[in-house]
C-alpha positions, 0 to 999 in steps of 0.5 A: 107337713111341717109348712101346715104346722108352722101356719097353723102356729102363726094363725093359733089355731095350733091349739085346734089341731084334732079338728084342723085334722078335718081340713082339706091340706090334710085329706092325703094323710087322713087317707093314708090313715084310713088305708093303714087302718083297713090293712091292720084291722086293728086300732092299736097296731095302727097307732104303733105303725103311725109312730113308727111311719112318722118317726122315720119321716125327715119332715116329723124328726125335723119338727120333733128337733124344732118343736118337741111339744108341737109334734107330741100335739100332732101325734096326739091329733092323729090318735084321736083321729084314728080311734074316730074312725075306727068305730066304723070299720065299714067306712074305713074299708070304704075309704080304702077302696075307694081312695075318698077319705072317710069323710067324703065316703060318708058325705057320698052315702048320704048324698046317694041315700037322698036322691030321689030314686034309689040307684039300681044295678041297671042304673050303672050299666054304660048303656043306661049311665050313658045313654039318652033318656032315664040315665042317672047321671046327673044325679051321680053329678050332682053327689060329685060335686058334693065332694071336695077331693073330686074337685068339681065345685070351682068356675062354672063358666068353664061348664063344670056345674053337674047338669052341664058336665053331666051332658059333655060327658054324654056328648064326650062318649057318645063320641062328639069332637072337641069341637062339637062339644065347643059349639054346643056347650061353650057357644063357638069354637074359637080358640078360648072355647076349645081350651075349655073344653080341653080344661073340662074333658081332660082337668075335670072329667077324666080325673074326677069323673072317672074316679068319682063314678067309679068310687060310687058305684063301689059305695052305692048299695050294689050287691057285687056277690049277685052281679054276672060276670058280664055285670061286672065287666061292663061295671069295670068298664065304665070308667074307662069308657068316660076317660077315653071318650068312647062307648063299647067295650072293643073300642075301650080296648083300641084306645088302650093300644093308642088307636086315636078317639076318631077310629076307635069305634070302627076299629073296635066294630070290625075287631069284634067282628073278626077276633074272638078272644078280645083282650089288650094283647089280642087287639094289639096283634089284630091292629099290627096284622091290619093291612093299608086297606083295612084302615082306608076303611075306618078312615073314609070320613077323614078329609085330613087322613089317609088309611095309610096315613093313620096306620102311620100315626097309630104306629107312632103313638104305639111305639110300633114304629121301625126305628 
């Protein structure tokens, strides 16, 4: 905090400081305020908390030792900012559930509300998000990389422009390896081609895209009260789905319980086959009671890996592995 302020003096802009609040060096605070407004519900019992919060900051006493006049000034700037968004409570509340700032919530409803189609419910089920024709996946792309804190808007040699990235994550879920996706997006799968994909999948889609699909889906229109309640798992389940590369709700589960991407879906088909109550937990049990000859069966693609040899390495990255 102090490092900003100190280059805002050096630059003057010291004196436009209620409007520096709006810089992106300063999104984590305005989210900060945002939660500790949506969790007092009330502007001025958040402006004592404030003062209180910043006062018992080592950062805030410094300045305030250093440069009493600069610190009133950012007290001064952080009021005012506050009793902004507060006369949108709705956004705050938003914002809070989200974890956007205030202002990419409003930036997200006014990209939602411009799409051409309006988002239905079905629209958000991992079927038709992920699926091959009439998914609305780019669109929710193209309302991401609108958004500064996702993160999505630098480099587009590394495949991050939204219809590309859209279709990797369709690729990435539909369960393609790093190699497939290298071949098809990035033209070869040399060494520098797979180092994008891996910079795509796991810098971009599994952080921005999960937190942002996630985030829009709670600020796009959808009546949660009316939702099903297997509406609302496979809601739920729809980010993980993108973070761990894969497409049901059984192989979400096994990727949970450090199955590798490659047998997950096998293994998820035969755990919903034989197991009822599927959970975490149950799942766990159910790949700790798998014989060698279960996993030989999800296992007779590999040319590399035995069934007794993936047992072994899921037992590894589990921590179920005798000492």
């Amino acid at each position: 905090m102090i490092t900003i302020l100190k280059s805002l003096e050096d630059s003057k802009k010291l004196n436009d400081l209620e409007s520096m609040m709006y810089a992106p060096q300063w999104e984590d605070f305005r989210c900060y305020i945002a939660h500790l407004l949506n969790e007092k519900k009330e502007l001025q019992a958040t402006l004592n908390e404030m003062d209180r919060m910043l006062s018992n900051t080592f950062g805030y006493s410094e300045l305030k030792n250093i440069n009493p006049r600069l610190s009133e000034q950012l007290l001064d700037a952080t009021k005012k900012y506050t009793e902004s968004i507060a006369k949108n409570m709705g956004n705050v509340a938003r914002a809070d559930m989200t974890g956007f700032s205030v202002e990419s919530v409003k930036k997200a409803m006014l990209e939602i509300d411009q799409l051409e189609y309006k988002l239905t419910t079905s629209d958000w089920m991992p079927d038709s998000l992920f699926g091959p024709s009439k998914s609305k996946l780019h669109d929710l792309f193209s309302v991401m990389f609108k958004i500064e804190q996702l993160d999505f808007s630098h480099d587009d040699q590394q495949g991050r422009k939204k219809t590309r990235m859209a279709d990797i994550a369709q690729a990435w879920i539909e369960g393609k390896t790093i190699q497939d996706i290298a071949v098809s997006f990035f033209d070869g799968s040399g060494s520098n081609e797979i180092s994008k994909v891996y910079k795509t999948i796991y810098g971009k889609l599994t952080n921005g895209g999960t937190w942002g699909l996630s985030a829009l889906s709670r600020i796009s229109g959808i009546d949660f009260e009316t939702l099903s309640d297997e509406q609302k798992r496979q809601l739920n389940l729809m980010p993980a789905m993108l973070y761990h590369g894969v497409k049901t709700e059984e192989s979400v589960l096994m990727r949970m319980n450090s199955v590798p991407r490659s047998f997950a879906e096998k293994l998820g088909n035969k755990f919903k086959e034989n197991v009822e109550n599927r959970n975490v937990a149950t799942a766990r049990k159910y790949l700790k009671d798998l014989k060698d000859s279960d996993w030989d069966s999800v296992t007779s693609h590999s040319q590399y890996l035995s069934g007794r040899d993936c047992k072994k390495v899921w037992e590894i990255l589990s921590g179920e592995a005798e000492g």
